[in-house]
N, C-alpha and C positions, 0 to 999 in steps of 0.2 A: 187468762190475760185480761187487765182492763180495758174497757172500751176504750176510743181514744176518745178527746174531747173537739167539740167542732164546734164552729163560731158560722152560723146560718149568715152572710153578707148580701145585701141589694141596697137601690135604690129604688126613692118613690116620689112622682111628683107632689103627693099630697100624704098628708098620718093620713085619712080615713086609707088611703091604698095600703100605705104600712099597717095597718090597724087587718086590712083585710087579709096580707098576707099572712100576718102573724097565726092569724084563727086559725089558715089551712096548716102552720106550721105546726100549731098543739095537739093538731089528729096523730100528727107524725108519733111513732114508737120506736125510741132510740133509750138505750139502757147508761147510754155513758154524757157525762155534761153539752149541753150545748145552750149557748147564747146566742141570741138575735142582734145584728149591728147593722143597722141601716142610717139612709141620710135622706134628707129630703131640701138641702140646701141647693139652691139653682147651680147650673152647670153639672153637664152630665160628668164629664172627667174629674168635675172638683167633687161632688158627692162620693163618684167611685171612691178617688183617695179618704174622702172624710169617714165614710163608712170602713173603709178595710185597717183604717186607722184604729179603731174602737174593738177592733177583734184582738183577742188576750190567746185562745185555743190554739190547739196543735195544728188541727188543721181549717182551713177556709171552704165552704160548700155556699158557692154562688147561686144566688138565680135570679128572678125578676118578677116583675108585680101582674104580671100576666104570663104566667104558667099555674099548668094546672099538675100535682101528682096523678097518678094513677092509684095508688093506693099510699098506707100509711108506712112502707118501707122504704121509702126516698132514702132519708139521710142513712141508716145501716146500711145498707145495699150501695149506696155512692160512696161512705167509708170504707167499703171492702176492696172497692176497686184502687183507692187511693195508691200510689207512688211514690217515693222519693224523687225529685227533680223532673216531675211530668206535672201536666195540666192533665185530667183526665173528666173529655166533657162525657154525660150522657146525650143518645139519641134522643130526637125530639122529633114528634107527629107534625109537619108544619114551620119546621126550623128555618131560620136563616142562618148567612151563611157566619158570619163571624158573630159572637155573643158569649157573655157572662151566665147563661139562661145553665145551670144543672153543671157545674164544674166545679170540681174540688182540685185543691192545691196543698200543700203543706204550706203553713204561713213562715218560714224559716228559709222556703225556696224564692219567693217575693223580692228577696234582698234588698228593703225598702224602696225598693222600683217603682216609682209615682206615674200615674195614666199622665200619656201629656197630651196637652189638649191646642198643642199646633195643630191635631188631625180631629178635627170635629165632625163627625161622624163616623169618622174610622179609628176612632182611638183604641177600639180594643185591639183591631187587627196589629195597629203599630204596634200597640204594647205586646203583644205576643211573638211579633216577629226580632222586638229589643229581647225579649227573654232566652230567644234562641240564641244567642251572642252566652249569656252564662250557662250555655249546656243545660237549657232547659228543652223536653220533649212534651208530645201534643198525641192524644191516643184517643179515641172514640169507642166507647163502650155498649157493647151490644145486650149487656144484661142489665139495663139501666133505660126506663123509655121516663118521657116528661111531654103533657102537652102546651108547646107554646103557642098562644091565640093570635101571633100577628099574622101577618099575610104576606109574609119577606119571603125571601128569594130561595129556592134551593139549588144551588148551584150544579149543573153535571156536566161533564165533557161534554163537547158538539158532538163529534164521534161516538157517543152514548146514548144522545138526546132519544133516538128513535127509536131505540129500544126501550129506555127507561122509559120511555110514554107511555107507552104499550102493556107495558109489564105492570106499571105503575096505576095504571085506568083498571086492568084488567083485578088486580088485586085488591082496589078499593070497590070493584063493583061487588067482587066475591067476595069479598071480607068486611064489606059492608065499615069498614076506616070510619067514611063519610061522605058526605055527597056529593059524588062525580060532577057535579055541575060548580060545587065549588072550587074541587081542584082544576078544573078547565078555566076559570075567571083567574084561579092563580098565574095560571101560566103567561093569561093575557096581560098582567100588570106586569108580569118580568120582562116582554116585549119592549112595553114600554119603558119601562126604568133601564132598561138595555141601550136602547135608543138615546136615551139623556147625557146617561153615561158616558157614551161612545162620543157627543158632541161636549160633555165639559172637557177628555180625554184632547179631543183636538183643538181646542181652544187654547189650551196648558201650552202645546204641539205649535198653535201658530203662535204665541209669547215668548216661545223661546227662539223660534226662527226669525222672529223681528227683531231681537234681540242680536243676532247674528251670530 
């Protein structure tokens, strides 16, 4: 059977970023066609569209200008997990919580669904939760890792938190991940971004109540 054909899509504030991602994409070892479609036109939602626009392939394998692979099987290895009518993202070292970062789709499931950019900074989550409405599914792949360099959030139950911590310090001291003192600074900026949250959250909450 032939490979299928994949269309690598991101955006980037600047070419030399697209210039930089492209290089890690040529290490890549994949036997069946794939093309690069990126945008660097302002507007994060309007790049999305402008980029996913220029994709022609079967299927779409997202990511973003700050990931890193771990080796040269990215795109084979996230084609194999591919679905009809799923998003299927890979894990990431460092992840945040909602992202384009290491997701593959078939471009035919899409159904010319444009990012909309009423939600600025949450457009992807919206877009994903519109996708659910066409019987679109959401699945997390465990044989599929990606390192992403931001310093976002990783989401976990409160009811998990204490655990997760524990398990989680314990595993990077022993497994040497990375540096326990950065995951600890991560956690303090989720505090904070918590915090903010929680107060734009009631803001919304007292607009509407003056409203009556």
């Amino acid at each position: 059977m032939a490979a299928k054909s994949v269309s690598i899509v991101f955006i980037a504030k600047t070419e030399q970023d697209a210039f930089n991602m492209i290089r890690q994409l040529e290490l890549q070892e994949y036997s069946g066609t794939v093309e690069v479609c990126y945008s660097t036109i302002p507007g994060i939602p309007q790049a999305w569209n402008d980029a996913i626009s220029k994709a022609t392939c079967e299927l779409l394998l997202f990511t973003e200008t700050d990931v890193v692979f771990f080796d040269e099987h990215w795109i084979r290895d996230m084609v194999a997990e591919a679905e009809l009518s799923v998003f299927v993202k890979a894990r990431e070292v460092n992840h945040s919580n909602q992202n384009w970062s290491s997701t593959i789709v078939y471009r035919s499931d899409l159904l010319d669904e444009k990012i909309d950019e009423s939600y600025p900074v949450a457009e992807d989550t919206e877009f994903y939760l519109r996708m659910r409405q066409h019987g679109m599914r959401f699945t997390q792949t465990n044989k599929v890792f990606v390192e992403h360099l931001r310093p976002d959030l990783n989401y976990k139950a409160v009811d998990r938190a204490f655990d997760y911590g524990y398990l989680t310090a314990k595993l990077i001291d022993e497994q040497k991940y990375y540096p326990l003192d950065f995951y600890i600074e991560r956690q303090k900026i989720a505090i904070d971004v918590a915090q903010k949250t929680l107060l734009g959250i009631k803001k919304y909450q007292d607009e509407q109540a003056a409203k009556g």
